[in-house]
N, CA, C and O atoms as CSV, one atom per row, in Angstrom:
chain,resi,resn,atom,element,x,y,z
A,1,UNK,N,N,0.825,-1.179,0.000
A,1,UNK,CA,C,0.000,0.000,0.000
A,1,UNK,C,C,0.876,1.252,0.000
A,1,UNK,O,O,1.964,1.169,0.570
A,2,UNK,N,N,0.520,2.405,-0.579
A,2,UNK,CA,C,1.290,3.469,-1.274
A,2,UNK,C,C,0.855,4.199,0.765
A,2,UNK,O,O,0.279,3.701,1.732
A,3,UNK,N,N,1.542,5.540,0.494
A,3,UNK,CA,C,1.383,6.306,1.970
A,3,UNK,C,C,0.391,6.831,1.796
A,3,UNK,O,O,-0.011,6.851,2.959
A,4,UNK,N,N,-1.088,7.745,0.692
A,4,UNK,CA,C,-1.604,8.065,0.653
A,4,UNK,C,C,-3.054,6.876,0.858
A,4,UNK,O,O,-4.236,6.852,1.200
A,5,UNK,N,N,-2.529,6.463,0.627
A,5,UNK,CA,C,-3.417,5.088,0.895
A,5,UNK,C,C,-3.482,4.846,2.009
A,5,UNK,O,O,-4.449,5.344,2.586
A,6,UNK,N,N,-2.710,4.157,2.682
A,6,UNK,CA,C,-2.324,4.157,4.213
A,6,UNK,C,C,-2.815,4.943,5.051
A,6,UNK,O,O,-3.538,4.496,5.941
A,7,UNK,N,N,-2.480,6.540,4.938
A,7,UNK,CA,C,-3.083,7.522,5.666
A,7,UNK,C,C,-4.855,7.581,5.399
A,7,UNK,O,O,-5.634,7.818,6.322
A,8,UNK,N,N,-5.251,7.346,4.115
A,8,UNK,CA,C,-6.477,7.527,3.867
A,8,UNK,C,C,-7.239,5.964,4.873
A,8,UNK,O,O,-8.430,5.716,5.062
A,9,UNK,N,N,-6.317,5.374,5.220
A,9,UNK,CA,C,-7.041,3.759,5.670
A,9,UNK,C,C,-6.914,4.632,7.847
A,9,UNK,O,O,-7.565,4.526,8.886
A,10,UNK,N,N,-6.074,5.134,7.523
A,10,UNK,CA,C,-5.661,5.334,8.926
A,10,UNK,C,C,-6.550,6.392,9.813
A,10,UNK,O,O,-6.560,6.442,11.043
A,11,UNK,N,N,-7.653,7.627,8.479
A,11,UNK,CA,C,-8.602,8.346,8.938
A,11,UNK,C,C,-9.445,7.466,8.882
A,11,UNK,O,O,-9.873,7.118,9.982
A,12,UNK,N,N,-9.957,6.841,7.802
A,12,UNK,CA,C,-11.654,5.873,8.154
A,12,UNK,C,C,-11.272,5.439,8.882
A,12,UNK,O,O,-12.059,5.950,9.679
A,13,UNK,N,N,-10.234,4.415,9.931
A,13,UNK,CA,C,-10.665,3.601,11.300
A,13,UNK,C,C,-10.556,4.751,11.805
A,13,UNK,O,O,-11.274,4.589,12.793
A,14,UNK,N,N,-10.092,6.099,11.889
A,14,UNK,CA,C,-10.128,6.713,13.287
A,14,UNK,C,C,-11.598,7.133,13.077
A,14,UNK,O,O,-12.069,7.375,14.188
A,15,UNK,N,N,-12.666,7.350,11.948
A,15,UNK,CA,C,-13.315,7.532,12.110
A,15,UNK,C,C,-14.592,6.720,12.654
A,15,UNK,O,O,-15.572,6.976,13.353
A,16,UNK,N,N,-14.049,5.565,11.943
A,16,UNK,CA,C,-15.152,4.421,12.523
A,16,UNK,C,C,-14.936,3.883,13.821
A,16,UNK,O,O,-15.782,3.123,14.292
A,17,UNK,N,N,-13.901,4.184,14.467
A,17,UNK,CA,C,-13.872,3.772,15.878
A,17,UNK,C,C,-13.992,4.664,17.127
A,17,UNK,O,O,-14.056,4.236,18.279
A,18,UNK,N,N,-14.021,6.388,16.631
A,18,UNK,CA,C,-14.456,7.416,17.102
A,18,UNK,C,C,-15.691,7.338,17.811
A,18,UNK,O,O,-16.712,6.991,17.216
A,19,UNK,N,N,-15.701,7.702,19.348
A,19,UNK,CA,C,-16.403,7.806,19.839
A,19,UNK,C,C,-17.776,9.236,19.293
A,19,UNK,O,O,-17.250,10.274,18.894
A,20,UNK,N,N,-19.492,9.218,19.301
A,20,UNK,CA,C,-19.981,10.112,18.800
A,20,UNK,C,C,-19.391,11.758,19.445
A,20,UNK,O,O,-19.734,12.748,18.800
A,21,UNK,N,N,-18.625,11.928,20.558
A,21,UNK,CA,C,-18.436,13.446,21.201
A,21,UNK,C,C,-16.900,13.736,20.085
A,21,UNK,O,O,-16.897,14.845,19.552
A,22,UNK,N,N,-15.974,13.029,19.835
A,22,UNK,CA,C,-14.843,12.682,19.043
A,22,UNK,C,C,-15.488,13.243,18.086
A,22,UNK,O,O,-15.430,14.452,17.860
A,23,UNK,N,N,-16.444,12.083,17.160
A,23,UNK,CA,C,-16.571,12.649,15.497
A,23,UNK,C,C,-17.224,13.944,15.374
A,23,UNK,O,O,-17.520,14.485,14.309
A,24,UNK,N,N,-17.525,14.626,17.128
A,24,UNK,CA,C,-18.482,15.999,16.644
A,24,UNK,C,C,-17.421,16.327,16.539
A,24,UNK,O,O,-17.178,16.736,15.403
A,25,UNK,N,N,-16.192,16.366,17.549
A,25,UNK,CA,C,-14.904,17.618,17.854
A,25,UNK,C,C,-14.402,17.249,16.316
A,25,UNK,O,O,-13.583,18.070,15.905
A,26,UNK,N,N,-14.668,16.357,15.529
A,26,UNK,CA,C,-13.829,15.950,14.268
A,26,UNK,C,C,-14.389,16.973,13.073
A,26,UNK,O,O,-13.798,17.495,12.128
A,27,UNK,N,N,-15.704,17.036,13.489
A,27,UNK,CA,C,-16.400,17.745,12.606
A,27,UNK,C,C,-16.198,19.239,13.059
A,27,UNK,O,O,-16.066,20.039,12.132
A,28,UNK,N,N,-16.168,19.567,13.894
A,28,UNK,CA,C,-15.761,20.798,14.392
A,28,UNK,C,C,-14.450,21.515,13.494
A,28,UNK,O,O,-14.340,22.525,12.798
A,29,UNK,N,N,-13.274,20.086,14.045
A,29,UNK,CA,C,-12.049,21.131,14.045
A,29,UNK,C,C,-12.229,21.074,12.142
A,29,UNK,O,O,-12.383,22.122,11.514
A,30,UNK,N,N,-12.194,20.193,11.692
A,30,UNK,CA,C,-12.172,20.217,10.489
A,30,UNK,C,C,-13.566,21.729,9.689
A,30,UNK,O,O,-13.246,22.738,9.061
A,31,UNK,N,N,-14.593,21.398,9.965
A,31,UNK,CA,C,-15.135,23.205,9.955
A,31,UNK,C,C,-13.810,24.661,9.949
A,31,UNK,O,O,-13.330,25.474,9.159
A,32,UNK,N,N,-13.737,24.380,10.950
A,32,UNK,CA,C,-12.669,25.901,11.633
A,32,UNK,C,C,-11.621,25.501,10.458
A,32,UNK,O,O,-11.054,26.479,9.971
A,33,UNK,N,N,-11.271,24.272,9.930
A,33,UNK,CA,C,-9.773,24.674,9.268
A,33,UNK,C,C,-10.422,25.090,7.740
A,33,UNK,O,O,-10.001,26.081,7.142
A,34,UNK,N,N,-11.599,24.132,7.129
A,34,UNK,CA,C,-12.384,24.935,5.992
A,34,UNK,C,C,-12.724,26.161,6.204
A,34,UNK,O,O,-12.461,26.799,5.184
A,35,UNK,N,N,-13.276,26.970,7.183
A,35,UNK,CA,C,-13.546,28.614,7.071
A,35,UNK,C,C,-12.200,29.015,6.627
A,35,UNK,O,O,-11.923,29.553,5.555
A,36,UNK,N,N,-10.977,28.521,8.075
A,36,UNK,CA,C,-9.838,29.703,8.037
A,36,UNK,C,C,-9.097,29.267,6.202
A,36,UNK,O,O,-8.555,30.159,5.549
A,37,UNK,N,N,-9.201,28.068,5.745
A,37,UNK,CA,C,-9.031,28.205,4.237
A,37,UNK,C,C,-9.637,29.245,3.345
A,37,UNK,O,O,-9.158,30.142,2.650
A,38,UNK,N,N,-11.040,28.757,3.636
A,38,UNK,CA,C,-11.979,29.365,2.155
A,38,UNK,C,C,-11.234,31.210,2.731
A,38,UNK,O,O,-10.799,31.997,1.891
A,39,UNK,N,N,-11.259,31.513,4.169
A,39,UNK,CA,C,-10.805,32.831,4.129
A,39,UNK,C,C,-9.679,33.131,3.392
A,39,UNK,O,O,-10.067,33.810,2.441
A,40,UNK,N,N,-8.111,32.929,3.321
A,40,UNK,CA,C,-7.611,32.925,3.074
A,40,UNK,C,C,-7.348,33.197,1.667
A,40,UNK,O,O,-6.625,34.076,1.199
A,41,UNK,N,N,-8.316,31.967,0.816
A,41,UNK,CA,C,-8.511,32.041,-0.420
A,41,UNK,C,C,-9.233,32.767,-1.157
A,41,UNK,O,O,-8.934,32.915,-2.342
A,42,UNK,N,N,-10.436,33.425,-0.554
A,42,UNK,CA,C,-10.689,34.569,-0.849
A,42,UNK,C,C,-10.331,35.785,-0.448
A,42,UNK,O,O,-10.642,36.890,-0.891
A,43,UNK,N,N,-9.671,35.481,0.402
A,43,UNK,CA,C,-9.018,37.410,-0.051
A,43,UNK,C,C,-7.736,37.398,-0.955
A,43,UNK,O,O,-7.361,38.488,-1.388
A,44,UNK,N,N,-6.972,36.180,-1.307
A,44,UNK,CA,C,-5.843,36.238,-2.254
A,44,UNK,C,C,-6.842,35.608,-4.252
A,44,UNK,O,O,-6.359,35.325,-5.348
A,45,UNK,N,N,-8.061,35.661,-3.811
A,45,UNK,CA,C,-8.809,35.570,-5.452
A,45,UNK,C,C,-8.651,34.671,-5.945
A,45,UNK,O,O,-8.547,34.507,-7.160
A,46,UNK,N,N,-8.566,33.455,-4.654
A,46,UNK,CA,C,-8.710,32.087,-5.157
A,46,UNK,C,C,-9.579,31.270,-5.487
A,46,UNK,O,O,-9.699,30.173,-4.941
A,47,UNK,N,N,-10.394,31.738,-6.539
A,47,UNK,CA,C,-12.239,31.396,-6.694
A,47,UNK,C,C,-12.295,29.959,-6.620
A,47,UNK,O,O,-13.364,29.610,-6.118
A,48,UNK,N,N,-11.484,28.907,-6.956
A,48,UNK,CA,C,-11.935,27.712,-7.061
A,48,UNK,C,C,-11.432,26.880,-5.463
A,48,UNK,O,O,-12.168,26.212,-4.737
A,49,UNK,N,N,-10.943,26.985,-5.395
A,49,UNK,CA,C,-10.319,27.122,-3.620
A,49,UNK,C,C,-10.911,27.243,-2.586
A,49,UNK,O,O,-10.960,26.568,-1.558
A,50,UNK,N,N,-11.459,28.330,-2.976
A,50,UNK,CA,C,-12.724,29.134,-1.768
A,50,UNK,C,C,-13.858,28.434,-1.885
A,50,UNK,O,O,-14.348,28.024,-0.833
A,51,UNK,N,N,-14.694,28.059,-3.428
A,51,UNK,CA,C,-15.543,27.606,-3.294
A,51,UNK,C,C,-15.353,26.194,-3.073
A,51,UNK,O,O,-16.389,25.565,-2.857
A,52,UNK,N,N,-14.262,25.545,-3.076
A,52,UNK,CA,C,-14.337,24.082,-2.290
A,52,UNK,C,C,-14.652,24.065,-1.033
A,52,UNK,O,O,-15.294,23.147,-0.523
A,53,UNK,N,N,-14.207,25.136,-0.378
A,53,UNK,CA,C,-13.490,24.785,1.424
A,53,UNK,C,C,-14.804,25.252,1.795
A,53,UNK,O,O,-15.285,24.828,2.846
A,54,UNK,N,N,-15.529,26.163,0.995
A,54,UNK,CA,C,-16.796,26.746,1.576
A,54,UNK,C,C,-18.010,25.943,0.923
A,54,UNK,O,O,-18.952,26.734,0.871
A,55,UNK,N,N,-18.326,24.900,0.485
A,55,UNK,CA,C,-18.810,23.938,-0.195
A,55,UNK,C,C,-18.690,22.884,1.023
A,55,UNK,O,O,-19.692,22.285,1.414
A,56,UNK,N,N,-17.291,22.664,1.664
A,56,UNK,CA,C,-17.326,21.667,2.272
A,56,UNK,C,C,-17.795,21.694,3.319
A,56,UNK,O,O,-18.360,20.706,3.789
A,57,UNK,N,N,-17.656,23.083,4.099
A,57,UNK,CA,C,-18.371,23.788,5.158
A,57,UNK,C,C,-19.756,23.891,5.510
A,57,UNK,O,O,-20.327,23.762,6.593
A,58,UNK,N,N,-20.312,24.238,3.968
A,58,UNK,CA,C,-22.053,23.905,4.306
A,58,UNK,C,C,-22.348,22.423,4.494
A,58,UNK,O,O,-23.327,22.115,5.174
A,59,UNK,N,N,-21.652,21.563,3.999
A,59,UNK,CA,C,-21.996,20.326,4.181
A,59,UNK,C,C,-21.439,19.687,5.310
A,59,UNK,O,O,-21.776,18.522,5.520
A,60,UNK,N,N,-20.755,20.167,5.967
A,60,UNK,CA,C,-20.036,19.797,7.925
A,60,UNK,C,C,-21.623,20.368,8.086
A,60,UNK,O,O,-22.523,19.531,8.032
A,61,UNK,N,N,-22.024,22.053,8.319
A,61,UNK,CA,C,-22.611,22.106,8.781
A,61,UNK,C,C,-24.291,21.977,8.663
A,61,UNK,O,O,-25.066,22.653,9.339
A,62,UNK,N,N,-24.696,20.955,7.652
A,62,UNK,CA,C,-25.719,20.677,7.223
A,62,UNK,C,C,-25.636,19.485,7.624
A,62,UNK,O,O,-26.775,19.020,7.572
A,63,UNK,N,N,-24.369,18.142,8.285
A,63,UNK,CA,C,-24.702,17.436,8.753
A,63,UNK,C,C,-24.742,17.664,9.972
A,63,UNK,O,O,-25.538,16.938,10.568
A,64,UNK,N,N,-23.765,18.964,11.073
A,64,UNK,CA,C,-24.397,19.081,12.011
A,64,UNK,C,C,-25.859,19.069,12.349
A,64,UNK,O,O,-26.471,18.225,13.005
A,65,UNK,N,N,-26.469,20.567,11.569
A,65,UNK,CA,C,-28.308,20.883,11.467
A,65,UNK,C,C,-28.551,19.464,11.959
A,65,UNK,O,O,-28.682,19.085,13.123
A,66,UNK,N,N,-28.585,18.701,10.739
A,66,UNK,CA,C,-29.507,16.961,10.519
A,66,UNK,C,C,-29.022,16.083,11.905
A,66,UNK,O,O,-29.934,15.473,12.464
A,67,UNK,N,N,-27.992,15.999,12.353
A,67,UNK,CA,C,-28.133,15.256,13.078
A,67,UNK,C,C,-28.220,15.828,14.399
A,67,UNK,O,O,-28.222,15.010,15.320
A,68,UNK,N,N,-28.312,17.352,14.771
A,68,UNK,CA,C,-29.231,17.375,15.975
A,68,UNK,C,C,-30.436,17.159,16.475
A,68,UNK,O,O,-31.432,17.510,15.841
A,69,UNK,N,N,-30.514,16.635,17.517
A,69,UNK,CA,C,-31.961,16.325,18.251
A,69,UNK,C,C,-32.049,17.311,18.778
A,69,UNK,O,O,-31.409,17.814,19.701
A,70,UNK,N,N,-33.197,17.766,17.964
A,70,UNK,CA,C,-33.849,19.241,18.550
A,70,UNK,C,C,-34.754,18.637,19.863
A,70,UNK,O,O,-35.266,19.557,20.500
A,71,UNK,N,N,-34.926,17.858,20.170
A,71,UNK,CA,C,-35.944,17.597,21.481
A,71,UNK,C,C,-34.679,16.883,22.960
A,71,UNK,O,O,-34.990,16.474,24.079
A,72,UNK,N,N,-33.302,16.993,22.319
A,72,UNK,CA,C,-32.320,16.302,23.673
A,72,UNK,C,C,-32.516,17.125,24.841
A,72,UNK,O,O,-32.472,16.615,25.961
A,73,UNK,N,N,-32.783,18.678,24.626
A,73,UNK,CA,C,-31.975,19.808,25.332
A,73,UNK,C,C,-32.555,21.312,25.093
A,73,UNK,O,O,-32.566,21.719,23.932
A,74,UNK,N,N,-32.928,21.969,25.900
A,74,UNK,CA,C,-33.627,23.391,25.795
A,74,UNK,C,C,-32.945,23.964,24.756
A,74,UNK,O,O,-33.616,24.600,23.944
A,75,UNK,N,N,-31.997,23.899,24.630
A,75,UNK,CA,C,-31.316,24.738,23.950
A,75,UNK,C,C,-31.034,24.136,22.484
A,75,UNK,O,O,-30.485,24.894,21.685
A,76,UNK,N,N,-31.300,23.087,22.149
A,76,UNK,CA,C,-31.009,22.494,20.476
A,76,UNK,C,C,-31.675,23.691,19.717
A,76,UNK,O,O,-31.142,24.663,19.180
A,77,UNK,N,N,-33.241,23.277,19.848
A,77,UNK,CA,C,-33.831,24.243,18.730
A,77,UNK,C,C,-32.739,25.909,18.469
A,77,UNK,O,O,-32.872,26.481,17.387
A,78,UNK,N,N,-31.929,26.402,19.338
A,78,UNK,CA,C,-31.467,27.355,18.956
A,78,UNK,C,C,-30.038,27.050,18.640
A,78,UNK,O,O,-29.804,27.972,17.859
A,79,UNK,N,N,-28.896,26.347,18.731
A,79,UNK,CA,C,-28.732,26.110,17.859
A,79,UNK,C,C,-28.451,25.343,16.404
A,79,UNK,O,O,-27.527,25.143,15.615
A,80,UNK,N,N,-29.805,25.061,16.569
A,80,UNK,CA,C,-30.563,24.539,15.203
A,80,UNK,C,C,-30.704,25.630,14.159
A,80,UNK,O,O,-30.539,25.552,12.942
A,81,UNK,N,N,-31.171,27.044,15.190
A,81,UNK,CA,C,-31.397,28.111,14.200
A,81,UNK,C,C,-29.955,28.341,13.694
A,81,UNK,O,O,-29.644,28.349,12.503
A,82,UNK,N,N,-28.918,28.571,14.967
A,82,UNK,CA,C,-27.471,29.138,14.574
A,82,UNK,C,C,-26.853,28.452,13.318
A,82,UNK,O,O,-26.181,29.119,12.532
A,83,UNK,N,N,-27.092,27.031,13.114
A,83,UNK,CA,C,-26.406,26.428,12.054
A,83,UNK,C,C,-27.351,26.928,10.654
A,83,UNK,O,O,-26.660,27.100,9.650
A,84,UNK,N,N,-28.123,27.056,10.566
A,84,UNK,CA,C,-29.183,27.412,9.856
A,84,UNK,C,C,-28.685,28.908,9.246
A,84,UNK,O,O,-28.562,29.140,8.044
A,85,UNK,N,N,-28.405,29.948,10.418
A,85,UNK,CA,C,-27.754,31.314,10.039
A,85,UNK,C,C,-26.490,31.093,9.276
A,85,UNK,O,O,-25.909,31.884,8.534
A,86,UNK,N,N,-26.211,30.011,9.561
A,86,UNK,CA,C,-24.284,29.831,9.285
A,86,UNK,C,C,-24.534,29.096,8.258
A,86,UNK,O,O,-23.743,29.539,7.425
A,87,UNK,N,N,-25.173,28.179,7.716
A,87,UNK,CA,C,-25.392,27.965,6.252
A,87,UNK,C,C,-26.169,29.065,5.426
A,87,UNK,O,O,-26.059,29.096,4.200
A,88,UNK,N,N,-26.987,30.004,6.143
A,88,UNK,CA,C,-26.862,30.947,4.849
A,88,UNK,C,C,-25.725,31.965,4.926
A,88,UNK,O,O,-25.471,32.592,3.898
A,89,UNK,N,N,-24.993,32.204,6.065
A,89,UNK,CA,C,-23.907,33.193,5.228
A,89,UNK,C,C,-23.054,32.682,4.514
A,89,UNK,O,O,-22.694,33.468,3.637
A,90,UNK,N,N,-22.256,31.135,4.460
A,90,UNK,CA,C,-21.688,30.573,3.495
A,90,UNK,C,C,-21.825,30.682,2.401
A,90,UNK,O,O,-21.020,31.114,1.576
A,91,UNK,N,N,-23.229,30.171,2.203
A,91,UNK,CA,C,-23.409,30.430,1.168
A,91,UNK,C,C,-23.542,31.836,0.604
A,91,UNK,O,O,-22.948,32.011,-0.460
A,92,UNK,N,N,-24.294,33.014,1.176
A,92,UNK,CA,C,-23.534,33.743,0.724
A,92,UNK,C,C,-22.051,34.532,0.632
A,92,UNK,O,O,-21.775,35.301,-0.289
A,93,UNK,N,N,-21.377,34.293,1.460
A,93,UNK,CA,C,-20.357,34.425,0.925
A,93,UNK,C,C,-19.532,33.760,0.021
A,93,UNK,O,O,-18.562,34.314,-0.498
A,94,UNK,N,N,-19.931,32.338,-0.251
A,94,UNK,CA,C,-19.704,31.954,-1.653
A,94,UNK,C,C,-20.118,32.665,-2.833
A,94,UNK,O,O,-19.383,33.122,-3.709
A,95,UNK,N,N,-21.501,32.713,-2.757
A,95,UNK,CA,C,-21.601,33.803,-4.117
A,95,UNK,C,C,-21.239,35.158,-4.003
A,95,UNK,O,O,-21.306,35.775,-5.066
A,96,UNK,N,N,-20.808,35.912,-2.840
A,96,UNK,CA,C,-20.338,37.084,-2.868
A,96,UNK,C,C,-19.061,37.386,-3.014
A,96,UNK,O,O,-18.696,38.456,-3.500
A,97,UNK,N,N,-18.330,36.546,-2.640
A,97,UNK,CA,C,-16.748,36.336,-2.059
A,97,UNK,C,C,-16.452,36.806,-1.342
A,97,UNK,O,O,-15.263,37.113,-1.420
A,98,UNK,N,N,-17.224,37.284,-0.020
A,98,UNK,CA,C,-16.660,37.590,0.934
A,98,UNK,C,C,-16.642,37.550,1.912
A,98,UNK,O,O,-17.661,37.427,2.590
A,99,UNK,N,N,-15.085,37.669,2.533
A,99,UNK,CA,C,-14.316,36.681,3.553
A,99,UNK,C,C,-14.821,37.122,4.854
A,99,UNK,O,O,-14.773,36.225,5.695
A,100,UNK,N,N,-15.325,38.319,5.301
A,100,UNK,CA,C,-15.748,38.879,6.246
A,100,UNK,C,C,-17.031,38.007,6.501
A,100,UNK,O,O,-17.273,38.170,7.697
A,101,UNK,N,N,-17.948,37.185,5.980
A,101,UNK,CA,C,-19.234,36.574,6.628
A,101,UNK,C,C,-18.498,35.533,6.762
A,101,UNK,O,O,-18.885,35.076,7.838
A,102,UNK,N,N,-17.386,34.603,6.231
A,102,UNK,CA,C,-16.566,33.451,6.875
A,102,UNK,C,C,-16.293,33.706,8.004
A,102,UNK,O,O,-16.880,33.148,8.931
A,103,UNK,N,N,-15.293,34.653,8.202
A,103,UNK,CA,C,-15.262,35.443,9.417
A,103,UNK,C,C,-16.065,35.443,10.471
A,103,UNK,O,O,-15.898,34.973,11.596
A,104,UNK,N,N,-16.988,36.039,9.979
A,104,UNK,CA,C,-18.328,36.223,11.186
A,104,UNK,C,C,-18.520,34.357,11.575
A,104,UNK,O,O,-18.430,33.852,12.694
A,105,UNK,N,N,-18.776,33.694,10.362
A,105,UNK,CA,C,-19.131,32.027,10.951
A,105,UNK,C,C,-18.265,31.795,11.505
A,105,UNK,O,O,-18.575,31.409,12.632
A,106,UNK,N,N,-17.079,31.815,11.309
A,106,UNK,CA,C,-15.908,31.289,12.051
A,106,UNK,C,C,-15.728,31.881,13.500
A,106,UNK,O,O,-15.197,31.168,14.352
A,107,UNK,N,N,-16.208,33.336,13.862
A,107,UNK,CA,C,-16.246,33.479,15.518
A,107,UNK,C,C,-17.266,32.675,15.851
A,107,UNK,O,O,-16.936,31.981,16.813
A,108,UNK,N,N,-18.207,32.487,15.536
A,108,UNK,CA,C,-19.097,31.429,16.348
A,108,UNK,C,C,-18.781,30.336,16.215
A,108,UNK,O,O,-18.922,29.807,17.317
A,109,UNK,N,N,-18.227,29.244,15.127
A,109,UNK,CA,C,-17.874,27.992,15.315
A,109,UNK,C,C,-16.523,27.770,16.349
A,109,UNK,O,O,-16.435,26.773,17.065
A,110,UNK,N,N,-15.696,28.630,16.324
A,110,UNK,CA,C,-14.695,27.932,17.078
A,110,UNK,C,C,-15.006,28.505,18.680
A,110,UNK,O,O,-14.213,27.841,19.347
A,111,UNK,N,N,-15.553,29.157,19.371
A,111,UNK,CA,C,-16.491,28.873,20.914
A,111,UNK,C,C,-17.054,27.887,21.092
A,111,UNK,O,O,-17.167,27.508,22.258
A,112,UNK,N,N,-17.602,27.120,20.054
A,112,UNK,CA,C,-18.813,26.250,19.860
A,112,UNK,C,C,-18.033,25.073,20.121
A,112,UNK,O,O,-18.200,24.192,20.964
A,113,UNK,N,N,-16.821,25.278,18.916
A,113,UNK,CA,C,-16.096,23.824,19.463
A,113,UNK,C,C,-15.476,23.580,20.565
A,113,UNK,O,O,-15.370,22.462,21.069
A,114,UNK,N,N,-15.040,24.587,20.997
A,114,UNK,CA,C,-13.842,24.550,22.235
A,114,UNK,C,C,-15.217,23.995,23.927
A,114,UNK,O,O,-14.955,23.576,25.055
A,115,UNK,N,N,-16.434,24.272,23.299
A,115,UNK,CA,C,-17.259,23.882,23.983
A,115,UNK,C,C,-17.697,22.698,24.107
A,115,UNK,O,O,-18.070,22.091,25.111
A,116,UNK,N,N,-17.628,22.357,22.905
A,116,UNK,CA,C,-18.245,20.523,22.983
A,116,UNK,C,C,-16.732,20.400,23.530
A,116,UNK,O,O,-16.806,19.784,24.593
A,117,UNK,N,N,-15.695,20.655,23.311
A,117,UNK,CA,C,-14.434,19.587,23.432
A,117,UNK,C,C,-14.351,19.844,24.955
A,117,UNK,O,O,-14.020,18.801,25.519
A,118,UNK,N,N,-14.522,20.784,25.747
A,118,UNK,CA,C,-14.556,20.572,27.127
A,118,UNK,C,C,-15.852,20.075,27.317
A,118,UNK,O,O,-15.895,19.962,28.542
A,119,UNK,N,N,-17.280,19.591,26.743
A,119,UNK,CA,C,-18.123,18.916,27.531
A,119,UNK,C,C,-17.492,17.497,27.290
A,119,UNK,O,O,-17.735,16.607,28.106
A,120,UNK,N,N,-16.733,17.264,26.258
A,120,UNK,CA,C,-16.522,16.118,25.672
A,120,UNK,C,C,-15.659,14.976,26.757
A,120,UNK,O,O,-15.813,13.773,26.969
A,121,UNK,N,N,-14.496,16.232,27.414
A,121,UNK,CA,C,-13.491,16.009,28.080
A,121,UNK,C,C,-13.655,15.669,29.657
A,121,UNK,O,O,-12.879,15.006,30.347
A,122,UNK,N,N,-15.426,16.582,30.229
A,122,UNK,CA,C,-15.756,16.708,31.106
A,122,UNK,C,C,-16.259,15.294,31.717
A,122,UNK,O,O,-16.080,14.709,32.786
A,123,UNK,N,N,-17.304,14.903,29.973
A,123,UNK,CA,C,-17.959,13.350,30.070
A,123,UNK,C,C,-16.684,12.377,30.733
A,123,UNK,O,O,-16.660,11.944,31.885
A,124,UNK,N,N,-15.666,12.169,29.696
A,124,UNK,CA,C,-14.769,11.243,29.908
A,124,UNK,C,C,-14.304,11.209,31.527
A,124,UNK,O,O,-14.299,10.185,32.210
A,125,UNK,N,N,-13.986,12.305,31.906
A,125,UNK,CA,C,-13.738,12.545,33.391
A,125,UNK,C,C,-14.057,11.875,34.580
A,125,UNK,O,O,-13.571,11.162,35.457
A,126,UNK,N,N,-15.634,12.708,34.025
A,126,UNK,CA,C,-16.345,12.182,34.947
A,126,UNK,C,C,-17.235,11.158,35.475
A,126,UNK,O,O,-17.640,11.230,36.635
């Protein structure tokens, strides 16, 4: 087996053996590194670039939306709405190109994560 191979065998088990608080923080950090890309790439006029990383972003956070249980927790339904806000500025800032509404998603996703990863850390703990 070639190394790209290997490594690609070495994310599916980490993914399939990932605990569900893991594959959120997975989905998380990987979010935060697509915004701080697609940013990047659009402010240096990297149209095809940007619209990958921000392509891949609505779809992290369209499987977040889907797989919350809006009935676990007082607080889902809202943010149910927040992911909801954050797939439409992606998208528009995909069709706009601009990096400032990445921006804006990206201060709210990375609180968000640093949050599950200490409830995540808290579970294991405790």
């Amino acid at each position: 087996m070639t190394s790209p191979h290997l490594r690609d065998r070495y994310l599916q088990d980490s993914i399939n053996t990932a605990s569900p608080a893991k594959l959120l923080i997975m989905l998380y950090d990987r979010l935060v590194l697509d915004l701080m890309k697609a940013e990047e790439a659009l402010t240096a006029d990297e149209r095809e670039e940007a619209h990958e990383r921000l392509t891949h972003a609505q779809e992290i956070v369209l499987e977040l939306r889907t797989s919350l249980d809006v009935d676990a927790w007082s607080g889902a339904p809202a943010l149910a709405n927040l992911y909801g806000w954050m797939l439409t500025e992606l998208i528009g800032a995909n069709i706009a190109r601009d990096p400032s509404r990445v921006a804006a998603v990206r201060g709210l996703v990375e609180p968000l994560r640093d949050t599950w990863r200490e409830a995540a850390a808290a579970a294991v703990a405790g």
